[in-house]
C-alpha positions in Angstrom: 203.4 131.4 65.0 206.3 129.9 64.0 207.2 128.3 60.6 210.2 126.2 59.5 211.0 123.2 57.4 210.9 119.8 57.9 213.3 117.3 55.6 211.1 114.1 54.5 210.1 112.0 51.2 206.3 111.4 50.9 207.5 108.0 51.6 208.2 109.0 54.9 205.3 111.1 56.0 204.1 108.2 58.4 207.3 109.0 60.8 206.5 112.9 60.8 206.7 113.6 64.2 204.0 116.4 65.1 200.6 116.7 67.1 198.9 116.7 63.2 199.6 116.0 59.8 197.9 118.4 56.9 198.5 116.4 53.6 197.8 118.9 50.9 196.8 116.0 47.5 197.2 117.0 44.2 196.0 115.3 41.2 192.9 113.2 41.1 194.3 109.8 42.5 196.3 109.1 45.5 199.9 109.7 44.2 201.8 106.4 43.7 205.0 107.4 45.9 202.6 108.3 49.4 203.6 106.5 52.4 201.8 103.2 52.9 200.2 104.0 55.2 198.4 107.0 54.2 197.7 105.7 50.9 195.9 102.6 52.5 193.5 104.7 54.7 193.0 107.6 51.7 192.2 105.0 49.4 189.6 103.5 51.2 188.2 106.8 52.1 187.8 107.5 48.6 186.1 103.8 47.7 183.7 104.5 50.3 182.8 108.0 49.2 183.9 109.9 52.2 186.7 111.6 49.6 186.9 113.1 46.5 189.6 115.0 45.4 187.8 118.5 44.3 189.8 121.7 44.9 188.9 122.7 48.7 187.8 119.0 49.9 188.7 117.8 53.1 189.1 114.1 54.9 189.6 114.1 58.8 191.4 110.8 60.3 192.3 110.1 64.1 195.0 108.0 65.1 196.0 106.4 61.6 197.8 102.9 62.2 201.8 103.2 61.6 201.2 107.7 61.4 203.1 108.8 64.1 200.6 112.2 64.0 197.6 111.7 66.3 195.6 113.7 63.4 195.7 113.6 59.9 194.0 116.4 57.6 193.7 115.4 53.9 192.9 118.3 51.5 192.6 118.3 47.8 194.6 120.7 45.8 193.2 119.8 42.1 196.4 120.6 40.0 199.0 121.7 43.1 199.3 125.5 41.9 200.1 127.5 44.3 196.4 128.7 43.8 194.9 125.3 44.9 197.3 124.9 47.4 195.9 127.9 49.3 192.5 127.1 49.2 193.6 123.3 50.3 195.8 125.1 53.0 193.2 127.1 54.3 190.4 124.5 54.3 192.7 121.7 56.3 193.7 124.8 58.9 189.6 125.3 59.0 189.4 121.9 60.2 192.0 122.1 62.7 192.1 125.5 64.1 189.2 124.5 66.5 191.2 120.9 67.7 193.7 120.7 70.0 196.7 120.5 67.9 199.8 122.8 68.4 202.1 121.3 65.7 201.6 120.7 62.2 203.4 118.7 59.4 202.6 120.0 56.3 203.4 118.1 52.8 202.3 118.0 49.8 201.9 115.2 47.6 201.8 114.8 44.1 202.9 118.1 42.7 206.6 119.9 43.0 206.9 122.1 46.1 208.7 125.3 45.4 209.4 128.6 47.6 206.3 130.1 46.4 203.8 127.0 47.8 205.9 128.2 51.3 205.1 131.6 51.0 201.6 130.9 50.6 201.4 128.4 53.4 202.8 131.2 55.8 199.9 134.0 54.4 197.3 131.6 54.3 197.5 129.9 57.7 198.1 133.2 59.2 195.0 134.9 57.3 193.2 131.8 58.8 193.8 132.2 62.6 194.0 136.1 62.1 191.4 137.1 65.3 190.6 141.1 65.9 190.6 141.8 69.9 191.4 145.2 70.4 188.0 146.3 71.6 186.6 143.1 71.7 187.6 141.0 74.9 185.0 138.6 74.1 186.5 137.3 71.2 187.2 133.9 71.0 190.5 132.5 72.3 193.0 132.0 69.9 193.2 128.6 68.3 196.4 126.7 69.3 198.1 126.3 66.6 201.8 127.9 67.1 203.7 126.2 64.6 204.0 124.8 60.8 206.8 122.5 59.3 206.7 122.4 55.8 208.1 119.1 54.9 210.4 119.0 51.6 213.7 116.6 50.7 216.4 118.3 51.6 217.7 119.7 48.3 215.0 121.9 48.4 215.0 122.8 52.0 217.1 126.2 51.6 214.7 127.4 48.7 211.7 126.4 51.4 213.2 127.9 53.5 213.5 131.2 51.7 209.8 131.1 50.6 208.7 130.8 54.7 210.6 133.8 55.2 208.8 135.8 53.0 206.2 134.9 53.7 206.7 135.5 57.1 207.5 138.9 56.3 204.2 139.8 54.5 202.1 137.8 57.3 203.3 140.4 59.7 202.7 143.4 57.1 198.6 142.1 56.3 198.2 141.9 60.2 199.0 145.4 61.0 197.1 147.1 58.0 194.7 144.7 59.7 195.0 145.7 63.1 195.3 149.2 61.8 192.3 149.2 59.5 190.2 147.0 62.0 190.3 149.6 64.9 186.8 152.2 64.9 187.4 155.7 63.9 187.7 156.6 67.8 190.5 155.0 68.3 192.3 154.8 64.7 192.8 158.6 64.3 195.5 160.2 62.4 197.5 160.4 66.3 196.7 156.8 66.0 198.3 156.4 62.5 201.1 158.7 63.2 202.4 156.9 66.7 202.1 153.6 64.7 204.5 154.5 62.2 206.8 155.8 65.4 206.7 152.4 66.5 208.0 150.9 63.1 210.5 153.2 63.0 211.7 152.1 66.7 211.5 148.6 66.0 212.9 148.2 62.6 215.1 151.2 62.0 212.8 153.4 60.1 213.2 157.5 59.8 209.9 158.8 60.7 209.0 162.1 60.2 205.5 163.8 61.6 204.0 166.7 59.8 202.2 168.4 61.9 199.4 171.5 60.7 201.5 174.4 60.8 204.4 172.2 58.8 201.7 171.6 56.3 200.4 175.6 55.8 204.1 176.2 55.5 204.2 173.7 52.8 201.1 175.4 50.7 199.0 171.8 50.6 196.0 174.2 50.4 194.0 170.9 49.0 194.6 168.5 52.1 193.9 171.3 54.7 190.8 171.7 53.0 189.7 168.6 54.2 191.1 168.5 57.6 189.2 172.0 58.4 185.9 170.1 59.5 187.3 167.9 62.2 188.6 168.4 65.4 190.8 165.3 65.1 194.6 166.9 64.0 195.9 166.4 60.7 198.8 164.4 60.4 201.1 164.1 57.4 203.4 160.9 58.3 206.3 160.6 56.2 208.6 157.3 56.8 211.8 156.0 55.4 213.5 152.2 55.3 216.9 152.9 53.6 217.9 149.1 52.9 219.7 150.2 49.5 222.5 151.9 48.1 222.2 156.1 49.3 222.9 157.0 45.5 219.4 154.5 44.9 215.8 155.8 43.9 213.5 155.0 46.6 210.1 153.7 45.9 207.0 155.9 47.2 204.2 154.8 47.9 201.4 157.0 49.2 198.5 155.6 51.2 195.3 157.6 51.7 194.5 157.8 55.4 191.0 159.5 55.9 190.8 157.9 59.3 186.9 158.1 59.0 184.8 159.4 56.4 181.0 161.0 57.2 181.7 163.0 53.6 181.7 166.0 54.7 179.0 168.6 53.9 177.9 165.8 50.9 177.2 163.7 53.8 176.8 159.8 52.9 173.6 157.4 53.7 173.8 156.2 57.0 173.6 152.9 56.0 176.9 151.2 56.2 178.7 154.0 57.2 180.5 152.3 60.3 182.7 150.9 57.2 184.2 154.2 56.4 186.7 153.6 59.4 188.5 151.3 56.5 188.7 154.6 54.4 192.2 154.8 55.7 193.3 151.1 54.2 195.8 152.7 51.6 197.7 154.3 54.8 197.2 150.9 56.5 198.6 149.3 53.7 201.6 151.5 53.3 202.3 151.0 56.9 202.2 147.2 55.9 204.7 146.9 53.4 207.1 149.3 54.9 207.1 146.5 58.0 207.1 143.1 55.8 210.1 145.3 53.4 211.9 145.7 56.9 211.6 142.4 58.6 212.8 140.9 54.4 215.9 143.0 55.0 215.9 143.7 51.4 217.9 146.0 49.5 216.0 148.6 48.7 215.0 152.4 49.8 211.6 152.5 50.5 209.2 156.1 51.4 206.0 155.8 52.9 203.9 159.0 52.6 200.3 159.4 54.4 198.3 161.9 54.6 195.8 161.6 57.5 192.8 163.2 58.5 189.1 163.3 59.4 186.5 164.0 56.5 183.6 165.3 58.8 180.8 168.1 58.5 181.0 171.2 60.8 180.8 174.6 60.3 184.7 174.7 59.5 184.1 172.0 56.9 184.6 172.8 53.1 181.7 173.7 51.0 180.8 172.4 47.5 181.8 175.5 45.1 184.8 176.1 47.8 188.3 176.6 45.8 191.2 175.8 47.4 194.8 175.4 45.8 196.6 172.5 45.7 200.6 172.6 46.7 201.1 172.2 43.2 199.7 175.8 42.7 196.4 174.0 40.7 193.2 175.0 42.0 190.9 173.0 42.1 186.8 173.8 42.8 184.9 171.3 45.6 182.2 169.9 43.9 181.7 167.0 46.1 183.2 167.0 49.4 183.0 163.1 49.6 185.1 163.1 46.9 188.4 163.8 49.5 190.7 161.1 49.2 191.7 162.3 45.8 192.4 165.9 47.8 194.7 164.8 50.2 196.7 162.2 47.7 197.3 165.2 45.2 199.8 167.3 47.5 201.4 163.8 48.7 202.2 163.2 45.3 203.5 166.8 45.0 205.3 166.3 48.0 206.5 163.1 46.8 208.5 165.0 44.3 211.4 165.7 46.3 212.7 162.1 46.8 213.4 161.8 42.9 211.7 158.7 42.9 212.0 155.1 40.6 208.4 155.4 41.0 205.8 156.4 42.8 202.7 154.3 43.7 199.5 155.7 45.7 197.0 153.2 47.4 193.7 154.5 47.7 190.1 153.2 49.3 189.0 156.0 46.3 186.3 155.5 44.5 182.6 152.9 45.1 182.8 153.5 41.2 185.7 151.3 41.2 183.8 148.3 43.3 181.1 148.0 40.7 183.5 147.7 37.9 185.8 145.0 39.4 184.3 143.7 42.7 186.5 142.8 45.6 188.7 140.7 43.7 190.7 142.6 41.8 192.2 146.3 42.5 192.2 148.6 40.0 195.2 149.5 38.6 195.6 152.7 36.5 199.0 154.1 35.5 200.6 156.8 32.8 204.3 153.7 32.6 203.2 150.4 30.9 206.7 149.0 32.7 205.4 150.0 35.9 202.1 148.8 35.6 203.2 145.0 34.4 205.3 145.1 37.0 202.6 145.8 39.4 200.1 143.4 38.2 203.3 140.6 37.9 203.7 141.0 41.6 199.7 140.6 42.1 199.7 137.7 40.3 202.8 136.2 42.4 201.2 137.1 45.4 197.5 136.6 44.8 196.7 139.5 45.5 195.1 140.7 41.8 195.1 144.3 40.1 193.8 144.9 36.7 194.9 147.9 34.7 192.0 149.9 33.8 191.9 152.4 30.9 193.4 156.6 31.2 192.5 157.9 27.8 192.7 161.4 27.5 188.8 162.3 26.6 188.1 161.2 30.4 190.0 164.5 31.4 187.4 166.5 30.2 184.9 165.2 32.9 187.0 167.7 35.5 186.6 170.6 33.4 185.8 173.8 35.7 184.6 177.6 35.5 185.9 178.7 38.4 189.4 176.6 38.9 191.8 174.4 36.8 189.6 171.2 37.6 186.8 170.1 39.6 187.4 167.4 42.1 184.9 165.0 40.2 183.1 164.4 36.7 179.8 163.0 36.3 179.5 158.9 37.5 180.0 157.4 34.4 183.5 156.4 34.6 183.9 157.3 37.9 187.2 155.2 39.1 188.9 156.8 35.8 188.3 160.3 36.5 189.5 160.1 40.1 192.6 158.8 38.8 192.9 161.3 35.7 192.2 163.9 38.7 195.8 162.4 40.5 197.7 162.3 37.2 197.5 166.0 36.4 200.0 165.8 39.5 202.5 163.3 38.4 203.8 164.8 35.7 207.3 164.8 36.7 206.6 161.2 38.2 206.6 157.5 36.8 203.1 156.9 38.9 200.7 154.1 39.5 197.4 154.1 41.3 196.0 151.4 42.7 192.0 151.8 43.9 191.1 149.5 46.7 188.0 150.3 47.5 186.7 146.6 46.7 189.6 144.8 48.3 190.8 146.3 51.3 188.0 145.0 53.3 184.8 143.0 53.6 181.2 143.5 54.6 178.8 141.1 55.8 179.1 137.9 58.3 182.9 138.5 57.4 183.2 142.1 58.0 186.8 143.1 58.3 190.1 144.2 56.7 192.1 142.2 54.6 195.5 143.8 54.5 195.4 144.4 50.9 197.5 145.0 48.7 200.3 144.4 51.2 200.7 141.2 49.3 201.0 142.5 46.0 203.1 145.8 47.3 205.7 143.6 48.7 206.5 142.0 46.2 206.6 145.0 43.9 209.1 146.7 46.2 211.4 143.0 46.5 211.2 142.6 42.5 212.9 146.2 42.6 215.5 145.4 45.2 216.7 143.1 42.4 
């Protein structure tokens, strides 16, 4: 799709030339400068009922005398945030995604456009028409939509146009986590991963490094070749660099879990639902993500992306619970739960990590159902040892929409991973559990300023609208641009 800017007053919106106009209304009445037009038809529609201007609501018109667009979309934005705008956006999209349009005006009336209303019209039309195909030719065809033009005056327009680029840039980082997450276990394997990140690195300049087993014994990260023993899928330990900043600059790290399907192991889970652990590898998907919307921004900044990927299956190669196995950190740490992996192959990321002297470190993590009961699949949890860190974490989740809440790391949680046999056990007990998974990943970031985020609840949805959502691309992105400045 293509997105651009259109320059017009709300005055003018009748001689927008395009195969549809989406007016985006805020307020409660139709706004006093609207084209004549417009205003005539709305008003009516709103004497006669047909309208009301509640957050989502939508008002179809054909062929609207002096409108030059064949199609008119109204949508009510209730106070023209940039939160109402998306839900307006995606509503009047809704209507016309199934039409034949190609090209849409968009404006919005009665509330101040700004770059960040653009950015969202980019995610949210693009999360609207987002179809999966990759094993399913029956899908239906794509909806013809192939272009937006925002419409703003034209002091604006280079601001607008700013805010479409990012957006833009973040669009194409949720649809490959997407794609990525999406794809069944059989053909999303860690190869899968691995080749993906290849292809970045081709098409946008990235250094990509592949780990392969015997680079990983070499490297002591006893704790993820514990997990990888059961499968017959080969480990792969991806390792990805966009150098956009200064060489004497910090990278970022972020680390994405990539447990490219998850039976559990020997503590195998219900077979109910299990088809969704293909999405257990939405941290890796996410990380792949960002490093492609951080690219196609151009932004000044050095960026690592760090995945560990593997199979967590049963065999008779698989760990055991009451297995030891020591971490590349030289901690041991005693299996208790086998489905408790993720945390297993993050640990010796984070070790490994350590050698890019990092600003900061942040690992992304479908970790813990613990986490899903706590906070639902709105918000990501958000745990972190740096209180600058984590605001600016949950500052760029609130820019983006894409939401994290910090939840608590007290020190008495530790002693849930106490251990006989080894200097922690993989879990506690299940009270608390999203805290002690990420107390589990702190005891190796002590020479790191480290966030985790837990994803479990928003990287992907069950039910009629099973899927991925590409999150926390949103909410990464913008992290890693806030640093560029």
């Amino acid at each position: 799709m293509d997105f651009k800017t259109q320059v017009a007053a709300a005055a003018g919106l009748g001689a927008v030339a395009a195969d549809a106009l989406l007016l985006v209304v805020a307020g409660s009445a139709v706004p006093g400068d609207l084209d004549k037009s417009l205003a005539g038809v709305l008003t009516a529609a709103v004497n006669a009922g047909d309208f009301a201007f509640k957050s989502g609501s939508t008002l179809y018109l054909h062929r609207v005398d002096g409108v030059k667009a064949g199609r008119v979309v109204v949508a009510a934005a209730a106070d023209g945030s940039v939160k109402a705008f998306r839900k307006a956006v995606a509503a009047g999209v809704g209507v016309l995604k199934s039409g034949g349009a190609r090209r849409v005006a968009v404006a919005l009336a009665g509330a101040e456009l700004t770059a960040d209303h653009a950015e969202a019209l980019v995610t949210c039309a693009s999360e609207a028409l987002y179809v999966y195909r990759a094993t399913k030719p029956s899908a239906p065809a794509a909806a013809k939509l192939a272009s937006f033009a925002l419409v703003c005056s034209k002091e604006q327009n280079a601001a607008i146009a700013a805010g479409l680029r990012t957006g833009e840039a973040i669009a194409a980082g949720v649809e490959l986590a997407r794609e990525c997450a999406n794809r069944p276990g059989n053909h999303c394997t860690p190869t899968y991963l691995a080749n993906t990140a290849r292809q970045l690195g081709k098409d946008h300049g990235l250094k990509v490094e592949v780990l392969e087993r015997k680079d990983v014994e070499k490297l002591g990260m006893g704790s993820f070749l514990a997990v990888a023993q059961g499968s017959a899928e080969p480990l792969k330990f991806i390792v990805a660099r966009y150098n956009g900043g200064a060489k004497t600059a910090a990278p970022v790290v972020l680390v994405g879990k990539g447990i490219t399907f998850d039976t559990g192991g020997i503590s195998i889970k219900p077979a109910a639902e299990m088809d969704e652990m293909k999405f257990d590898m939405g941290g890796a998907a996410s990380v792949l993500g960002t490093l492609k919307a951080v690219a196609l921004a151009k932004a000044r900044v050095n960026l690592v992306g760090i995945i560990p990927a593997c199979e967590n299956m049963p065999s008779g190669t698989a760990i055991k619970p009451g297995d030891v196995v020591t971490s590349m950190s030289g901690q041991t740490i005693e299996i208790l739960n086998t489905d408790a992996e993720g945390r297993l192959i993050l640990c010796d990321a984070l070790t490994y990590a350590e050698r890019f002297k990092p600003a900061a470190v942040v690992d992304i993590a479908t970790l813990t159902g613990a986490c899903v009961i706590a906070l639902g699949g709105v918000r990501s949890g958000l745990f972190s040892s740096d209180d600058t860190l984590a605001a600016d974490l949950l500052a760029a989740g609130e820019k983006s929409a894409d939401l994290a809440w910090r939840m608590p790391l007290d020190e008495e949680y530790d002693d849930a991973l106490k251990s006989s046999f080894a200097d922690m056990g993989n879990v506690g007990g299940r009270a608390g559990g999203a805290i002690t998974a990420a107390k589990f990943l702190q005891r190796f970031t002590a020479k790191l300023r480290w966030a985790h985020l837990d994803i479990a609840g928003t990287a992907w949805k069950s039910g009629a609208a099973k899927g991925a959502t590409g999150r926390p691309v949103p909410l990464l992105t913008h992290y890693v641009l806030s640093q560029a400045k």
